[in-house]
N, C-alpha and C positions, 0 to 999 in steps of 0.2 A: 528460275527463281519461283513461279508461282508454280509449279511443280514440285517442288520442295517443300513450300510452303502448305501446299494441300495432302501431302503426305503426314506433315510433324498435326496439323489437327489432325489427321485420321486417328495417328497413334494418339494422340490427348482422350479423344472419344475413345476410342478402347481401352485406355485406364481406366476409365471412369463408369465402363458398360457392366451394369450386371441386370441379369431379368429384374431382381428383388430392390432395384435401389429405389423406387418410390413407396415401398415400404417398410417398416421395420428401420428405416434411415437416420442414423445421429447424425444430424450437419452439425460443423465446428460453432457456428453462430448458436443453435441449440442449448450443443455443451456449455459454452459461455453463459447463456442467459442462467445457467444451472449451478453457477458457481457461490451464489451466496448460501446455498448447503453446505459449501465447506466450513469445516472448523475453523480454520484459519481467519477467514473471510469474517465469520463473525465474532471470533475475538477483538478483531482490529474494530468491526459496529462499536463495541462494548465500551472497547480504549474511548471512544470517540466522541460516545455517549455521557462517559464521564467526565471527562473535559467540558463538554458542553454545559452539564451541571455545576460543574466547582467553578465555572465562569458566571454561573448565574447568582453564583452565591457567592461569587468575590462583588458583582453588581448588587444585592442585595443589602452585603455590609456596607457600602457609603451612602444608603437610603435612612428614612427617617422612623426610627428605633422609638419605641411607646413602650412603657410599664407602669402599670398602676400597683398600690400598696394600701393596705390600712393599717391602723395599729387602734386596741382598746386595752382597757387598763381597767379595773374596779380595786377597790380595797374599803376598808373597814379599819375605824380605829380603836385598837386594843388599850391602851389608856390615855384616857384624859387628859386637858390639858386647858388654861383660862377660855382658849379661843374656840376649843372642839373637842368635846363631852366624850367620851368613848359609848362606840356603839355606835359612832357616825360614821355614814357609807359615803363612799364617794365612786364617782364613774365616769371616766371621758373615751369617746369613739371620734377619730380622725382617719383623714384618708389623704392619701397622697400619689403624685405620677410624676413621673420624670420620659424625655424625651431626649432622643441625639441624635446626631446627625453628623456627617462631614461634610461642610463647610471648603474648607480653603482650598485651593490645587492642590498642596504639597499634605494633604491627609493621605495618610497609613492606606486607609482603604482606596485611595484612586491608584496607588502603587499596587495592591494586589487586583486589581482591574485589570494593568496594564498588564500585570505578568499573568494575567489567568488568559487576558486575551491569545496571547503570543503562544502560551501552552495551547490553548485551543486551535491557532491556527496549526502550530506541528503537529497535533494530532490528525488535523483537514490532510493534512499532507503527507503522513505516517500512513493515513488510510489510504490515499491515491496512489501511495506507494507499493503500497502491499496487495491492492485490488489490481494494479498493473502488473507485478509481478506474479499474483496465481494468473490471470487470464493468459502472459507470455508462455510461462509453465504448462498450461493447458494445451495453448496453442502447440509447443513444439511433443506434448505427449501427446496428442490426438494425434499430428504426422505421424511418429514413432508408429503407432499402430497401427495406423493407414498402411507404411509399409513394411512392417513385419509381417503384413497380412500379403503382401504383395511377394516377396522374400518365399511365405508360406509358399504359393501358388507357384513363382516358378522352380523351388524344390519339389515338389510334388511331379512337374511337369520331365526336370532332368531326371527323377527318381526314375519317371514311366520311360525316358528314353534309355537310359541307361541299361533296363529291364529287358529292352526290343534290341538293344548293340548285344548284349549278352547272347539272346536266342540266337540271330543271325549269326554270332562267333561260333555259337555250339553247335549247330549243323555246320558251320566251314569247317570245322575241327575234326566232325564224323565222315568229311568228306576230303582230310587231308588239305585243306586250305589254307590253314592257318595253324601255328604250332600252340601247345600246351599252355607254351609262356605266356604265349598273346592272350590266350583265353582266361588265364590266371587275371592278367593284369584288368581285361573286361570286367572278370567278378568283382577285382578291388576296386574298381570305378564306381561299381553299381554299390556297394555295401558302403563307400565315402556319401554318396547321393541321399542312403538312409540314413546315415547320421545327420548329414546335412537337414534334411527333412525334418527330423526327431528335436536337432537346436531349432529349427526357425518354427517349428510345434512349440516350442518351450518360450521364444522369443516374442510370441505373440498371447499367447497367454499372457507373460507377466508386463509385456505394453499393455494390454488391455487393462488389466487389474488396478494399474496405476493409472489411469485414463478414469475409470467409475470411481477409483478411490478418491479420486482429489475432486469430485462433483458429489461424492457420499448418496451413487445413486446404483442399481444393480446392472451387471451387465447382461441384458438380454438376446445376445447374438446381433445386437443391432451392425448395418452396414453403417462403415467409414464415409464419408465420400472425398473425392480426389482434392485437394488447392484449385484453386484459381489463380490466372495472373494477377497479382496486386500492381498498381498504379507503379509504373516503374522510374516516372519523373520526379527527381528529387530537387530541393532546393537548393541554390548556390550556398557551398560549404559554408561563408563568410554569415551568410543568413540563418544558416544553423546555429552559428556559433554563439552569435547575439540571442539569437530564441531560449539557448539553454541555459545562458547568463542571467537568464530574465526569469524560466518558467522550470527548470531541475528542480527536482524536491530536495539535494542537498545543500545545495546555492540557497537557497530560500531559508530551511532551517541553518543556517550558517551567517546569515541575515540573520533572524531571529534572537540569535544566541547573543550573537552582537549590541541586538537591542536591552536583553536582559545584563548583558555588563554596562552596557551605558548607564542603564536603572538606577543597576546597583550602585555605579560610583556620583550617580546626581543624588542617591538618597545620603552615601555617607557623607558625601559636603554637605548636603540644607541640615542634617543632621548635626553637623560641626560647625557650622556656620548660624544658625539659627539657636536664637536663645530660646531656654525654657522657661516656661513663664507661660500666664494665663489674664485675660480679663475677665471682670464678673462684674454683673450688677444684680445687687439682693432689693429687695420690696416686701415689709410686711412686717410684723409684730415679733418675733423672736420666738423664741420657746414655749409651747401654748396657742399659737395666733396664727391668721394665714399668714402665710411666706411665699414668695415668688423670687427663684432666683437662676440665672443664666452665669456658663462661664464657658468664655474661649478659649481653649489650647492654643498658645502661639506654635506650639512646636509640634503639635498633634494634629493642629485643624481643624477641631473636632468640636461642634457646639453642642451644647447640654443644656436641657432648661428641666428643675424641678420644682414641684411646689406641693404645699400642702397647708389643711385648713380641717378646723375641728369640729364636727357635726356636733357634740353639747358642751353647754358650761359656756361663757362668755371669758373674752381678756381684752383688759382697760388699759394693756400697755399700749404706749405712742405707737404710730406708723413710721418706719424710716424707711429711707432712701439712701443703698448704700452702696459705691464704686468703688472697686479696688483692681489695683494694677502689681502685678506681680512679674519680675524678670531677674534671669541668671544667665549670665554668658562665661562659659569657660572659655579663660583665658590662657589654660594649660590643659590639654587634654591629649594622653599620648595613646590613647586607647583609640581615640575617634583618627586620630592622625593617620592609625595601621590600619586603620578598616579604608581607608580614604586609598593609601595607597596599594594596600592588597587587590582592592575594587579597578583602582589605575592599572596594575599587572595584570589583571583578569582581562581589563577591557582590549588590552595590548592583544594579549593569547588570543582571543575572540578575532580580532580583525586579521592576525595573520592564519589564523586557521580558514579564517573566509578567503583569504588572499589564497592560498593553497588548497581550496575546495573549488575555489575556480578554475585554477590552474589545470586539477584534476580533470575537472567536466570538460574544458578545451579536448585534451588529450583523447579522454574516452570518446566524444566526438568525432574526433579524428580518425578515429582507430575503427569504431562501427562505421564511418562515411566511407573508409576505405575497402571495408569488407562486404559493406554493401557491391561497391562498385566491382569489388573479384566477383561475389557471388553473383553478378550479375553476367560476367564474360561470361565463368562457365556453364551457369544457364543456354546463353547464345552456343556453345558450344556442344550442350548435351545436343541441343537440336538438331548439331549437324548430326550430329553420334547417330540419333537414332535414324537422322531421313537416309544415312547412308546402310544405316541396317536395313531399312523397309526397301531398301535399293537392291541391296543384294539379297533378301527374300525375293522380289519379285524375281532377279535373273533366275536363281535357285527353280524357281516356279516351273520357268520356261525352257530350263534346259531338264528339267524332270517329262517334261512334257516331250522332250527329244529324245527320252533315254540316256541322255549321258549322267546324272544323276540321280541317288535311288532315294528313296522318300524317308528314310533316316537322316537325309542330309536334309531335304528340306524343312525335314522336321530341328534341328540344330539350327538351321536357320531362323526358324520359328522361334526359338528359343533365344537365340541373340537378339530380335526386336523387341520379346516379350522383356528380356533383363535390360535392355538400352529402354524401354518405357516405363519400366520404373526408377531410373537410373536418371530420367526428366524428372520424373514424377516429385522423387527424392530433393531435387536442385532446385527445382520450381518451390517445394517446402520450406530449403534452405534460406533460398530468396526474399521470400516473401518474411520470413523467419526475424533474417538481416536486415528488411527494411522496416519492421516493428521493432526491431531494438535501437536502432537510427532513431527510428520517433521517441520512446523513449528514452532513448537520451537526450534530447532538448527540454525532455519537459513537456509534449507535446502530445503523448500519446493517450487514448481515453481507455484504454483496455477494450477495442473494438479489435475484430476477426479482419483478415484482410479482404 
């Protein structure tokens, strides 16, 4: 076992070996920090940005509203009259301000509060959404290129064997060893190898190009570097389950949505329910004179207070004091009835769409817990793969070293630990791959590298 074990790191260290890898090196964590260059990335800022404003400014409108006014007036009279001579001037300059405000719970404005909030929070969660999603994206196109490049190398590597079977066929041939056919079928091996080489040229190209395109940054020849094991302990399934009930971003906005149907059907009852009508109390001289007067919206919420007073000319009228109470309750209203119960239907749809938004999230839970747990055998698995490759290179070794083996073979053999070490390399990616899609699916995951 611990022979085994010191073989599968050997091969890990030689994945990961190159002269150049401390410099010129894009680590996965790197590319990540590099992600808010992407378009995408910062579209969702923008989304997110905006929400936060039209929230600030549903908070603004139930705050306390100021306007001030003047009015002046001159005139001249064109004829006469017992009381006022023509070619009498007259002139008066007033000024006035009004103020409002929402007052009651059930004002207009604390209801678009309420729904600016909940926009604002799906947009918190639209963006976590979408910031988890490029980072996964990132994640499994950085692998991709890690081993297309890997892919690259051991085509290259068969191409050169391939190259050397040929030679050694072509003197057995001139030497009656081997028939025409054999030789034939050598070349077609070797010209399969070129092609082979030519895609995994081509496959590595366009992994890389989408690798710098979704970080919007150039590709420099920089080195990949290999996965690490990520943390392979996972949480009891039943503990996931509750975490994603809890912390999903579609659970959540499915919540939400829910909240804007309740809203909506507690506004069209107070709205149906609630009479229209208003309180006021007036102060002040009438037409001409200062005035000071406030009025309630019962059904709005909403307080008002204006006044106004005349900066020349005096008025000798009384001062009152004056209260008035105004109210209307529909007693037939088949308009507010349908809003009341369309709002009831809508609230309906809301909670079973949350009911089958959960359901969902159990399942896909379920489904990455269990893929996790494959991708994890056959991880254990490649292990064996490759310690029994690095096994049979070494025998290869030591029977070349006796003669009974000629150093084409133990170069083939070379070549099976070098494709069983990225064939780790690969599953290790997988793994790691499947336990950040695990995480996010609960809700849990922060768009970190493994």
């Amino acid at each position: 076992m611990n022979a085994t074990r010191t073989l599968i790191c050997s091969a890990l260290l030689l994945i990961g070996s190159s002269p150049g890898l401390a410099v010129g090196t894009l680590t996965l964590k790197a590319a990540l920090q590099q992600l808010p260059n992407a378009l995408e990335w910062q579209s969702v800022d923008l989304t997110f940005a905006a929400a936060g404003q039209s929230l600030n400014a549903a908070r603004a409108a139930t705050g306390l509203s100021l306007t001030v006014g003047g009015d002046a007036q001159a005139g001249v009279a064109v004829i006469g009259s017992p009381q006022v001579s023509a070619g009498t001037t007259a002139a008066s300059l007033s000024v006035s301000g009004s103020a409002s405000l929402a007052l009651l719970p059930w004002s207009a404005g604390f209801d678009g509060v309420r729904t600016a909030t909940r926009a604002y929070d799906r947009a918190a969660l639209d963006l976590r959404d979408t910031r988890n999603t490029l980072a996964i994206n990132l994640t499994q196109s950085y692998q991709s290129a890690r081993i297309a490049q890997l892919d690259l190398d051991n085509a290259r590597s068969s191409e050169t064997l391939a190259a050397q079977q040929l030679a050694v066929a072509s003197k057995q041939q001139q030497n009656g060893q081997v028939t025409k056919d054999s030789l034939e079928n050598t070349r077609k091996l070797l010209e399969n190898a070129k092609l082979t080489t030519l895609q995994a040229t081509q496959n590595l190209e366009l992994s890389r190009t989408q690798l710098f395109n979704a970080i919007q940054a150039t590709d420099a020849g920089e080195t990949l570097e290999p996965p690490t094991p990520a943390v392979t302990a996972t949480q009891p399934l039943e503990t996931l389950l509750q975490t994603a009930l809890t912390q999903r971003v579609d659970v959540l906005k499915a919540v939400s949505k829910v909240g804007d149907a309740e809203d909506a059907l507690n506004v069209a009852t107070r709205n149906r329910l609630l009479p229209s009508g208003s309180v006021g109390v007036s102060f002040g001289q009438g037409n001409g004179g200062t005035n000071l007067s406030s009025n309630l919206g019962i059904a709005t919420g909403n307080l008002s207070v204006t006044g106004s007073t005349p900066l020349t000319g005096s008025n000798t009228t009384a001062t009152s004091l004056t209260v008035s109470v105004s109210a209307n309750i529909a007693v037939f209203d088949p308009n507010a009835d349908a809003k009341i119960r369309s709002a009831s239907l809508s609230l309906d749809s809301s909670r079973k769409s949350l009911e089958s938004t959960r359901q969902a999230a159990v399942l896909d839970v379920r489904q990455k817990y269990a893929d996790a747990l494959l991708q994890r055998q056959r991880y254990t698995f490649q292990q064996q793969v490759l310690s029994n490759a690095v096994s049979a290179l070494e025998t290869a070794k030591k029977r070349f070293a006796l003669g009974s083996l000629t150093a084409l073979e133990v170069t083939q053999a070379q070549l099976t630990v070098s494709q069983a070490q990225r064939d780790l390399e690969n599953q290790l990616a997988t793994l790691n791959l499947s336990l950040i899609r695990l995480e996010n699916a609960t809700g849990s995951y922060k768009g970190e590298s493994p």
